[in-house]
C-alpha positions in Angstrom: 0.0 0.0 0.0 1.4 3.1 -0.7 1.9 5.8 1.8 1.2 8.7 -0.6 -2.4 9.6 -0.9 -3.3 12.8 -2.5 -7.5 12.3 -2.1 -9.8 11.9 0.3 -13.5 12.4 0.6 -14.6 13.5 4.8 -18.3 14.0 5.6 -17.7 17.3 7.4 -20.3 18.9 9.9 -19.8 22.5 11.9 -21.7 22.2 15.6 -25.3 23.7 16.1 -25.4 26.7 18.0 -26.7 26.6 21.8 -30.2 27.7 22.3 -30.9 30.9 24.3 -32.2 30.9 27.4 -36.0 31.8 28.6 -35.1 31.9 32.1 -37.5 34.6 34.4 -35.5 36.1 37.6 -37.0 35.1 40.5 -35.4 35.7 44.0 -36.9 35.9 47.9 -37.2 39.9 47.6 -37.6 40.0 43.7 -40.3 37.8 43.0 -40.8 39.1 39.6 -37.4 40.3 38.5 -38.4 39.8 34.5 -36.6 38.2 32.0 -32.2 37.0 32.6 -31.9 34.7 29.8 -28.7 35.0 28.0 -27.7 33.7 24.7 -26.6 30.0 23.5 -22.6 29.7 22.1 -21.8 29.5 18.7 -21.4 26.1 16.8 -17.9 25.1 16.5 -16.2 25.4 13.3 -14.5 22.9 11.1 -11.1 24.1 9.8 -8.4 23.0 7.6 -5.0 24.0 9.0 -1.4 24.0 6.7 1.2 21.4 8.7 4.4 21.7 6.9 5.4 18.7 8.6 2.9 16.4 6.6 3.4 15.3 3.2 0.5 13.5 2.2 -3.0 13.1 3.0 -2.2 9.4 4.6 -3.6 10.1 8.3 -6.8 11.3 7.2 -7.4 8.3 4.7 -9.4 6.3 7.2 -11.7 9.4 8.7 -14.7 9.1 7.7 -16.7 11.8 9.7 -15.7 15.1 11.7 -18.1 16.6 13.3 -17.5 19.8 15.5 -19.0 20.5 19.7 -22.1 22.1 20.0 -22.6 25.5 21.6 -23.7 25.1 25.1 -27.1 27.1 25.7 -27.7 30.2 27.6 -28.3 30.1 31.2 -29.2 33.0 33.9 -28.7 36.3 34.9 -27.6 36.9 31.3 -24.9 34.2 30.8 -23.9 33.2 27.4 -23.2 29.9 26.3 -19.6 28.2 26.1 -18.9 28.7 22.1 -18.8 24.4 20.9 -15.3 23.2 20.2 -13.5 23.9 16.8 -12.9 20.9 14.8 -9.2 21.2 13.2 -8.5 19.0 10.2 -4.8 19.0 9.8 -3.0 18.7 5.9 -0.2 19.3 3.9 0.6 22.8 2.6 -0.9 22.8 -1.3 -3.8 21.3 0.0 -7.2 22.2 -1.5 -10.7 21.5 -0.1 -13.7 21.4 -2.2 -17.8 20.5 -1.7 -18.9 17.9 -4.4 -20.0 20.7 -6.8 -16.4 21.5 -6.9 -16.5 24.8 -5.5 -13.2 25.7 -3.8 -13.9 26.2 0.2 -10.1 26.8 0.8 -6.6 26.3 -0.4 -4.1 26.0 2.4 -0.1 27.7 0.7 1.7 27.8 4.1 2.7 25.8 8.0 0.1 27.0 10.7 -2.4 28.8 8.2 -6.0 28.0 9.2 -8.8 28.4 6.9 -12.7 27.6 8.0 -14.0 25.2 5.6 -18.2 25.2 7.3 -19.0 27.3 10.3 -20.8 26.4 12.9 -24.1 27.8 14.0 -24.6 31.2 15.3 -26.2 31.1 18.9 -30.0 31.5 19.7 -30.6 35.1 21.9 -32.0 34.5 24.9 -35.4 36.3 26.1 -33.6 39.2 27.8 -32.7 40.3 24.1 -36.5 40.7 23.5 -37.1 43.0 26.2 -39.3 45.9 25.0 -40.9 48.7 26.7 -44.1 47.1 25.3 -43.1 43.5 26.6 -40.8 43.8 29.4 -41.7 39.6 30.2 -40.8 37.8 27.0 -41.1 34.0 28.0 -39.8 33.0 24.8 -36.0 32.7 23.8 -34.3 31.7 20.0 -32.8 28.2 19.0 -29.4 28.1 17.8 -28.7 28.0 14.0 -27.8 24.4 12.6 -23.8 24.3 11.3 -23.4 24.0 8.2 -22.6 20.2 6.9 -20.9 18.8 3.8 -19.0 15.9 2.0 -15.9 17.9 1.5 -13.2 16.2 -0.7 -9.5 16.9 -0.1 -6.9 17.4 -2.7 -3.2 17.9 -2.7 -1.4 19.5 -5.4 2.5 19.0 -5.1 4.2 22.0 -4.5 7.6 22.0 -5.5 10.0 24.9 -7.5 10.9 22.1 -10.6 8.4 19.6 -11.9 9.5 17.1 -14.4 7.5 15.9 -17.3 7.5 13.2 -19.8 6.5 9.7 -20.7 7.0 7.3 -18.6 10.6 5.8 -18.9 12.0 9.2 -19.8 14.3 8.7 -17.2 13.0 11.2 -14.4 13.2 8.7 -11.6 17.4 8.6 -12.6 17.9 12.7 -12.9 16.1 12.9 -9.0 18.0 10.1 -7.6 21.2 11.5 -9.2 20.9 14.9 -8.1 19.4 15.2 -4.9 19.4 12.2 -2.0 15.2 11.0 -3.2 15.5 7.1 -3.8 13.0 6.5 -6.2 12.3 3.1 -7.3 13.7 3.1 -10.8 13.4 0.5 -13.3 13.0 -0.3 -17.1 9.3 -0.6 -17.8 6.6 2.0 -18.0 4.6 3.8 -14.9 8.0 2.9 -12.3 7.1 5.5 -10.4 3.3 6.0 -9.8 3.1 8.7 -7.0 5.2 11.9 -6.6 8.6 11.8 -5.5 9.9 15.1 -4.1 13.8 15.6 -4.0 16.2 19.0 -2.6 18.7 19.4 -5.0 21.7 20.9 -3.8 23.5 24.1 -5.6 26.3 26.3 -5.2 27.2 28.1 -2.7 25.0 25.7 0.2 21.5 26.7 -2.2 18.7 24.7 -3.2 15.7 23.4 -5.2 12.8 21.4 -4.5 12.2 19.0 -7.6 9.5 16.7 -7.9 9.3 13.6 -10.3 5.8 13.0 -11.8 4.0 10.1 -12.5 4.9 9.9 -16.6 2.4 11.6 -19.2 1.1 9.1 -22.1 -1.1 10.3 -24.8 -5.0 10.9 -23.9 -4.0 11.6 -20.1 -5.8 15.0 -20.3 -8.4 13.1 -20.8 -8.0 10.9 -18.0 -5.9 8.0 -19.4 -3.4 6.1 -18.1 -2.6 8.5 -14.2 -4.3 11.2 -16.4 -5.8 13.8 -14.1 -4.2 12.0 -10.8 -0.6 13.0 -12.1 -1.4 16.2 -13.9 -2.8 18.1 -10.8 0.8 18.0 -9.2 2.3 19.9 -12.1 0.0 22.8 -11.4 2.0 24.1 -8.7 5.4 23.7 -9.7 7.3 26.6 -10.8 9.4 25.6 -13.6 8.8 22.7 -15.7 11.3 20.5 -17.3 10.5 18.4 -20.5 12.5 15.2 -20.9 12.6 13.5 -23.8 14.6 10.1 -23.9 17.8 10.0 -26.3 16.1 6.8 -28.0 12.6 8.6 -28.8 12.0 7.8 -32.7 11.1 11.7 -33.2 12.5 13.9 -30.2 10.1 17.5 -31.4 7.1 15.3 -31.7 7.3 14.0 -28.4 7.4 17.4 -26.9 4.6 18.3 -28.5 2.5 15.4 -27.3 3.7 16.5 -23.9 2.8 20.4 -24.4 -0.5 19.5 -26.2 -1.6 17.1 -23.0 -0.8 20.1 -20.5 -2.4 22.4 -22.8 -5.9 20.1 -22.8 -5.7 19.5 -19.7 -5.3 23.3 -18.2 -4.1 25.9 -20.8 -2.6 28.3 -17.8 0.2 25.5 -17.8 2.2 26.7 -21.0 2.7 30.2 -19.1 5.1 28.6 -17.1 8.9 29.1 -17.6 10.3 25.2 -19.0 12.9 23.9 -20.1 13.3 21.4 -22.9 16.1 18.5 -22.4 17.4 15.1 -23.6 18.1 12.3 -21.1 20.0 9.6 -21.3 22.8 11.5 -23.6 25.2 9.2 -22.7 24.0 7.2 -25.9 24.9 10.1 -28.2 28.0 11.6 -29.7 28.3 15.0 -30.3 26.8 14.0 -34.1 23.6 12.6 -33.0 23.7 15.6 -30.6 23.5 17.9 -33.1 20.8 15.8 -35.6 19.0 16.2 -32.2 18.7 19.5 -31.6 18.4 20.4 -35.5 14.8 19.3 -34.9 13.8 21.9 -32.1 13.8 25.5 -32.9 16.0 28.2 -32.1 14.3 29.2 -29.3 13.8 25.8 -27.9 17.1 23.9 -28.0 17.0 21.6 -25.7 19.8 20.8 -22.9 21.5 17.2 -23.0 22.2 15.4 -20.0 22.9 11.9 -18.4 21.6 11.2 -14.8 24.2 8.1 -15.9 27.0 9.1 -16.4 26.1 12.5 -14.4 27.4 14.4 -18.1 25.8 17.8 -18.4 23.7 17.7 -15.0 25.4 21.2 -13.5 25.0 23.1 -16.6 21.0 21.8 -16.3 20.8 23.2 -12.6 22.5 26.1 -13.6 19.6 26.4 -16.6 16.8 25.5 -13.8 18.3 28.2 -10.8 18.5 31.1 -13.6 14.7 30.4 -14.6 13.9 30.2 -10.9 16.0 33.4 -9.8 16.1 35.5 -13.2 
């Protein structure tokens, strides 16, 4: 079972508020004081709140329900009610909830930021509110309000500064495990790696880079083929991407432009991000094929050559990736 999960679905419910109180003084000397009732406490909330120490939705894949305190009623001589007991639902930062429609309740982009995803019930006033020089005995006080409830559906979008793209076997899984200390499985047959893998690449001067290796991209995954929209949510966030196209492809432009055309259908905002166009596994080529290569892109899309082999070319390509970062 795999310890990254990126969706879950939570029935969510906000607390009722506490009714207000109808409560008549009565004392020994004050045997019609008139109305003390104070008002109920507000509903607790549910709220989503940004743990930079989680990176996956794992510890919530088993909850089923959440369901925030109710507010305690009003009481006498004009006491309000305890407000009910926030509910906090803890997630990784790039998290995003959503009701069923889809709307967007709240998007959580940093550690310790707290967003309320359904709020709990407003309080009822108790009959002291109602007072009036025409009815100075109300013997009638409000209900709380109901919290608000929803199936609210969880998302996490991978943030990270460098997201590489490309079909699967490109050789992403070797670049991330040669340049930063990730240990992604690797081997030599499509869909290796089938979560995220997020790696800190380490650049001069004691700087870094966050990377993060993608699921691989086939044909049709914009429309939901192959890891389709499970993979192509994570690119969303990432800064910079990086096309790789494998030294072997049979036609290296054509293969980018699958790539771009699948980002493109899926969310056209994607091609406004900075990228990078490169050829892995160059430690099959001379400097002939090299050139064949790169005679197919245009002039302002040569792409880099590298070998997360042989480690040929990789500083040049971090030097390309921290200049698109840092400008």
């Amino acid at each position: 079972m795999s310890n990254f999960v990126d969706y879950v679905r939570i029935n969510c419910k906000a607390g009722h508020g506490g009714g207000g109180s109808a409560h008549l003084k009565r004392e020994k000397y004050m045997p019609k004081g008139g109305p003390d009732g104070g008002d109920g406490g507000r509903g607790g909330h549910v709220i989503m709140k940004g743990n930079a120490n989680q990176w996956t939705l794992l510890p919530l894949r088993y909850t089923r329900h959440v369901h925030a305190q109710r507010g305690v009623n009003g009481a006498k001589s004009q006491l309000t009610g305890a407000f009910g007991e926030d509910e906090y639902i803890e997630v990784p930062i790039g998290t995003i909830a959503k009701n069923e429609e889809g709307e967007i309740l709240g998007e959580i982009m940093e550690d310790g930021q707290e967003i309320i995803i359904l709020k709990g019930g407003k309080g009822g006033k108790g009959n002291e509110f109602f007072k009036t020089s025409t009815n100075q005995t109300p013997r009638y006080a409000q209900p709380g309000e109901a919290g608000e409830e929803a199936m609210v559906v969880f998302e996490l979008k991978i943030l990270a500064d460098v997201g590489l793209v490309g079909f699967p076997n490109a050789g992403k899984s070797t670049l991330l495990a040669s340049i930063s200390a990730a240990k992604p499985k690797i081997a030599d047959y499509a869909f290796t790696t089938l979560t995220p893998n997020l790696g800190i690449v380490e650049y001069r001067n004691y700087q870094s880079f966050v990377m993060a290796d993608i699921p691989g991209i086939i044909e049709g995954a914009s429309q939901g083929k192959g890891l389709g929209h499970r993979f192509l949510r994570h690119i969303e966030r990432n800064s910079i991407l990086l096309f790789m196209i494998p030294s072997d492809s049979e036609n290296h432009f054509e293969e980018f432009k699958i790539l771009e055309r699948e980002l493109l259908a899926y969310n056209p905002e994607m091609m406004d991000k900075e990228f990078i166009i490169s050829i892995s596994k160059a430690d099959l080529l001379d400097d002939e094929l090299k050139k064949l290569i790169s005679v197919e892109f245009p002039e302002n899309r040569k792409p880099i050559f590298f070998s997360g082999v042989s480690q040929e070319g990789l500083m040049a390509l971090k030097d390309v990736i921290w200049e698109k970062l840092h400008g």
